[in-house]
C-alpha positions in Angstrom: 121.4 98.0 87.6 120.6 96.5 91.0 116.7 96.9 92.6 116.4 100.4 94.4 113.4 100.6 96.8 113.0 103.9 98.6 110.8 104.2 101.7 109.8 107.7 101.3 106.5 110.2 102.0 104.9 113.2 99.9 105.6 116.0 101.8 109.7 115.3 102.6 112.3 117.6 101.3 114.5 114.7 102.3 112.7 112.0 100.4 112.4 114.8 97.4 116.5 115.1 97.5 116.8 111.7 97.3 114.8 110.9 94.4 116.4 113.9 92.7 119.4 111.9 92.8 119.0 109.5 92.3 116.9 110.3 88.8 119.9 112.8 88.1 122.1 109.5 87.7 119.8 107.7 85.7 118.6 105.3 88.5 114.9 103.6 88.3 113.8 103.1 91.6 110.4 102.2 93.4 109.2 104.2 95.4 107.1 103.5 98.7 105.2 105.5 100.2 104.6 104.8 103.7 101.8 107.3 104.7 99.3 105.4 101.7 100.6 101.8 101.9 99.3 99.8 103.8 101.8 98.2 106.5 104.7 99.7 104.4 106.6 101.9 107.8 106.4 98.5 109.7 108.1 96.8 106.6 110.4 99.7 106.6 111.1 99.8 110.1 111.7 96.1 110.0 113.9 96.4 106.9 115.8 99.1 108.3 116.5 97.6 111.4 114.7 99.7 113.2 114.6 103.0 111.1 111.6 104.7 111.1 112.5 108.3 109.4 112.0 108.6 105.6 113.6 108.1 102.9 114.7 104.9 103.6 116.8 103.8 101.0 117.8 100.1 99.7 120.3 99.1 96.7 119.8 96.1 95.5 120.4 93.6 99.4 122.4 97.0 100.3 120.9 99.0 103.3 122.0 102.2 102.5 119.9 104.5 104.9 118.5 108.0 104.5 119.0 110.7 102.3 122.3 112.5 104.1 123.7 108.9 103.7 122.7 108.5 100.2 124.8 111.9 99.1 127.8 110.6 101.3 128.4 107.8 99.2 127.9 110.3 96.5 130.6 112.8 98.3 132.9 109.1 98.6 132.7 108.4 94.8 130.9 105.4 95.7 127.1 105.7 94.7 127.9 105.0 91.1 129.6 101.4 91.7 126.9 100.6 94.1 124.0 101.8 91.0 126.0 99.6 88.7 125.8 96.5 90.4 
């Protein structure tokens, strides 16, 4: 299973859907918090070319974006080939 990194704060009912997820398909991920990290939103921002809303979500060198994003692939049948590597 590829790296997951998600950008993500405490109180985000997006970043909360996300996780829930991506834990409901068995996925490990690291989690960022970018309200306690020091320097983590400018390393998301720059990661995300520019995005600056959370979750911010990465798969392995895959940007994949935020959270609506994350259950399109879903919707498309494609999440579980990207989680697979």
């Amino acid at each position: 299973m590829p790296r997951i990194t998600i950008y993500s704060s405490m109180f985000c009912p997006y970043c909360h859907r996300a996780k829930a997820l991506l834990s409901k398909k068995g996925a490990d991920f690291e989690e960022i918090d970018v309200d306690t990290v020091p320097g983590a939103r400018q390393e998301m921002t720059r990661r995300a070319s520019g995005g600056y809303t959370v979750p911010q979500i990465f798969i392995g060198d895959a940007y994949i974006g935020g959270c609506d994003d994350l259950y399109a692939l879903e919707g498309a049948g494609r999440l579980d080939a990207l989680l697979a590597g």
